[in-house]
C-alpha positions, 0 to 999 in steps of 0.5 A: 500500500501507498500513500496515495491508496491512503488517500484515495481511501479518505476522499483525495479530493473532498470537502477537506481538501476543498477548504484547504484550498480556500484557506490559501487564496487569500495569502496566494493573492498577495503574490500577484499584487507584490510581484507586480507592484513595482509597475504601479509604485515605480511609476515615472510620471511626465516632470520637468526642471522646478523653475519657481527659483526664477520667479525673482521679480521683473520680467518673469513674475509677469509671465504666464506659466506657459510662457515661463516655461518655453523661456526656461526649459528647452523642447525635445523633438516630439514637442514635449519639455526637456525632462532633465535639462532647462536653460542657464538663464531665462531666454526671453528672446524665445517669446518671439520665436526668434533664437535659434535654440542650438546655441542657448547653453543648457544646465541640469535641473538646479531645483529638483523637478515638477511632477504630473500628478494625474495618474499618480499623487505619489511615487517612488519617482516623486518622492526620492527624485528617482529621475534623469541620472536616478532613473536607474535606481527607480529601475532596480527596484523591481530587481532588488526584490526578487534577489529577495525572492531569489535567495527566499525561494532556497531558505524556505524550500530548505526550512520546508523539508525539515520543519514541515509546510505549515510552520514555515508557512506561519513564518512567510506570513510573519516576515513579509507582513512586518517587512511589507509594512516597513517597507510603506513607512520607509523614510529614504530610498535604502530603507525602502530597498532594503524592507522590500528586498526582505519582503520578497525573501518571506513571500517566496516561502508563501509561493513554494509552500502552499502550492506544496501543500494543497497539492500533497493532499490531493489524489493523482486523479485531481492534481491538475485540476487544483494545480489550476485552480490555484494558478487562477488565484495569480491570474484574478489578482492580477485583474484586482490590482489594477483597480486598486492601484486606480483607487490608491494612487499613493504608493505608501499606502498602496504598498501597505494595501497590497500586504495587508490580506496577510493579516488575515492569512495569518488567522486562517493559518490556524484551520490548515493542516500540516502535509501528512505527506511530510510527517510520513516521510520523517517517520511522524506517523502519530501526527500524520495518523492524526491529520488523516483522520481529520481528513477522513472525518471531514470527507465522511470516510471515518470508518477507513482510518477506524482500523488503519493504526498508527503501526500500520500506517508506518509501513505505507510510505518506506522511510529510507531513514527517520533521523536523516536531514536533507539538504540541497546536496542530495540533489546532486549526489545520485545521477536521475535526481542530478540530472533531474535538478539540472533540466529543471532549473534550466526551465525554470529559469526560461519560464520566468524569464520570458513571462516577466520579460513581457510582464514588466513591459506594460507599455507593450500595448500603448495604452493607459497603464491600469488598462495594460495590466488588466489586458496582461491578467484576463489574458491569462485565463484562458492560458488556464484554460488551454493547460486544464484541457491539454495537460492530462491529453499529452502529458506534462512534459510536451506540454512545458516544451510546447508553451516554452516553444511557442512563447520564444516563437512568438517573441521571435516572430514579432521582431519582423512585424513593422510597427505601423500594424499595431494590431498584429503585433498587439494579436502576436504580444498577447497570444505570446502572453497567454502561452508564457503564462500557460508555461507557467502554470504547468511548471509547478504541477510538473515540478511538484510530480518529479521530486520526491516527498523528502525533498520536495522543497528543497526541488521547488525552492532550488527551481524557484531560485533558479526562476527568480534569477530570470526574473531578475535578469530579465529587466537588464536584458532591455538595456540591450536596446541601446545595442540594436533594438531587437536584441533583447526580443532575440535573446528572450526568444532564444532562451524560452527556446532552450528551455523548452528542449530541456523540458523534453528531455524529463520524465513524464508524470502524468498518472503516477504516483509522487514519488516518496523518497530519492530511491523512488525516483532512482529506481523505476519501477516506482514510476510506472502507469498505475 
């Protein structure tokens, strides 16, 4: 007998399993809110040179602010004002658009800057002056925090495997609460960075943790219908933030907003179970008896556990050693699990890159940028759809290769649409949207199927590392338009491609049982079809 027997006997897939669902959305939601918070806090809105300084008397004072404007900051070439550049004195002589402007010097802004406030009261721009030479601070704070997920994704897939899914998910609620609230009340830019960058450490251990533990207490049967499901929570939150960001448009209390459902999380975390998965496999049959019961109980199946003891329990799941300690070592010391973490990592990296490439690029469609958000989430859905539909047809691992390959495709193809057709290349950038997202749906439930219980978090923290690393990247890797502007598409392109032929090469897990332990996956009988 197996665990999954076990579980299959208790209803793999009841009211109990249902409600550990529901309890996890309301945390799984603040991932798409704080992953993506940075288009709408690091907002730069249009601003021009402070000329108020100037405003001394005589002439200027009785200038309309028009006309004060065209004597102090010179035009670009579109017609706007010069963002970082205004005239040395007040050239008067342009009232009567007689000068020629080639020779007027010119000087950095002296008294800081003027915002637009229509879109936004508040930034991370207008606060700290992250403009013109500090524009590429503004920039990296989307790469800051997800170095914080980065390294989070290991620390919690480690804590994970050796101290359980639930506490180390109380811990994640915990740290990002604290650290995204210290992050809204920060007074300067380093502080800012530096309470963001621990944000994004703790909410990689929600993003790893509760995927793991919903998915662990469902039967073979249902696990891609939850693992969909749940990837539908990134999706709705990615349509609601727009809207708050709309009716909060100052980005304290925004950043505030976006970690407060935590606080309610954290309430909620007390009706969740630990992974009965977990307990068996570190020899903790007694509590894992005792969760399966509660399980049994809620599903109306008691009679099943009635006579299934804790002894007998004991002997469903084979514990290669109850006092060994996993660590991120033992997936490289045997040849499937080596091989296994090399593939893996490497399409983890290539699904990440490629979503957040086009993800963080909201000015994609040309319009307003509440409204590319929204279109960037209700495209997703039916991503969603087309995974549920295909992903028990041909298996996991034509369906990673196939999103990864059409995602680098489409990008590829967009490079020779010209772009007067705005409306081809609006068709191909949505259509490589909804595949980057469908790619990215099937690599958790993928993920989750190929390692073995004992080292489950650390796999999906090590391919979550990986995957931030890409995230990380990816908004550098726009610097290379400086270099030709259709290098960075070349460069996405080729990577969703790579990654997509890696994701051929791994095992199929379509319709198997989890694997337990590291000699399930090393020996293959364990994986045959049931």
């Amino acid at each position: 007998m197996r665990f999954d027997n076990v579980l299959a006997e208790i209803n793999g897939f009841g009211r109990f399993q249902l409600r550990t669902f529901l309890l996890l959305i309301i945390p799984r939601l603040t991932l798409p809110f704080n992953f993506l918070l940075n288009n709408f806090i690091a907002f730069i809105p249009s601003h021009h040179c402070d000329i108020r300084s100037q405003n001394n008397g005589g002439v200027f004072r009785n200038l309309s602010l028009e006309e004060r404007l065209n004597v102090s900051i010179p035009f670009e070439q579109d017609g706007s004002l010069s963002s970082c550049q205004m005239f040395a004195e007040p050239q008067y002589q342009l009232l009567s658009n007689s000068s020629n402007l080639t020779h007027i010097p010119t000087v950095p802004c002296q008294n800081g800057w003027i915002y637009d406030t229509t879109i936004f009261r508040s930034t991370l721009a207008t606060e700290w002056d992250l403009v013109c030479d500090k524009r590429k601070m503004n920039r990296a704070t989307a790469t800051i925090f997800f170095v914080g997920v980065m390294l989070g994704s290991g620390i919690f897939g480690f804590l994970s495997d050796r101290f359980g899914r639930k506490k180390t998910l109380l811990l994640s609620y915990m740290a990002s609460s604290v650290f995204g609230i210290a992050a809204a009340l920060s007074y300067n830019f380093l502080m800012f960075a530096t309470m963001r960058f621990c944000t994004g450490l703790g909410l990689s251990g929600i993003s790893i943790n509760s995927f793991v533990l919903c998915l662990e207490w469902v039967d073979i049967r249902h696990r891609t219908t939850v693992a969909v499901l749940m990837s539908l929570d990134w999706s709705v939150g990615c349509v609601i933030l727009p809207g708050v960001a709309y009716l909060i448009n100052d980005w304290r209390f925004l950043t505030a907003a976006v970690i407060s459902p935590l606080f309610a999380a954290m309430l909620c975390w007390w009706w969740l179970p630990e992974s009965a998965r977990w307990l068996m496999s570190n020899g903790k049959t007694d509590d894992a008896h005792f969760y399966l019961s509660k399980c049994a109980t809620v599903n109306g199946r008691e009679d099943v556990m009635a006579d299934l003891k804790p002894e007998v329990l004991s002997t469903v799941i084979l514990v290669e050693d109850e006092n060994r300690k996993y660590s991120y070592l033992d997936l490289v010391k045997t040849p499937k699990m080596r091989r296994r973490a090399l593939l893996s990592g490497i399409v983890w990296f290539g699904v990440a890159f490629a979503y957040y490439g086009i993800s963080l690029n909201i000015s994609g469609f040309g319009v307003n940028i509440y409204l590319t958000q929204f279109i960037y989430g209700v495209i997703e859905i039916p991503a969603k759809g087309f995974v549920f539909f295909t992903v028990d047809k041909i298996g996991r691992r034509w369906n990673q290769a196939g999103t990864l390959i059409l995602t680098g495709l489409l990008i590829f193809s967009s490079v020779f649409i010209h772009a007067d057709r705005g409306n081809v290349r609006t068709a191909v950038g949505a259509l490589g949207k909804m595949f980057s997202e469908g790619s990215f749906t099937i690599v958790f439930l993928y993920t989750t199927e190929l390692y073995p219980t004992v080292m489950r978090q650390n796999g999906l923290g090590y391919c979550s590392f990986m995957a931030r690393v890409g995230v990380a990247v990816s908004p550098l890797i726009m610097l290379l338009e400086d270099v030709w502007v259709n290098l960075p598409s070349f460069v996405f392109s080729l990577v969703a491609l790579g990654a997509g032929l890696s994701a051929s090469l791994l095992p199929e897990t379509y319709n198997v049982r989890l694997p337990e332990t590291i000699e399930d996956v090393e020996q293959t009988r364990y994986w045959a079809l049931m």
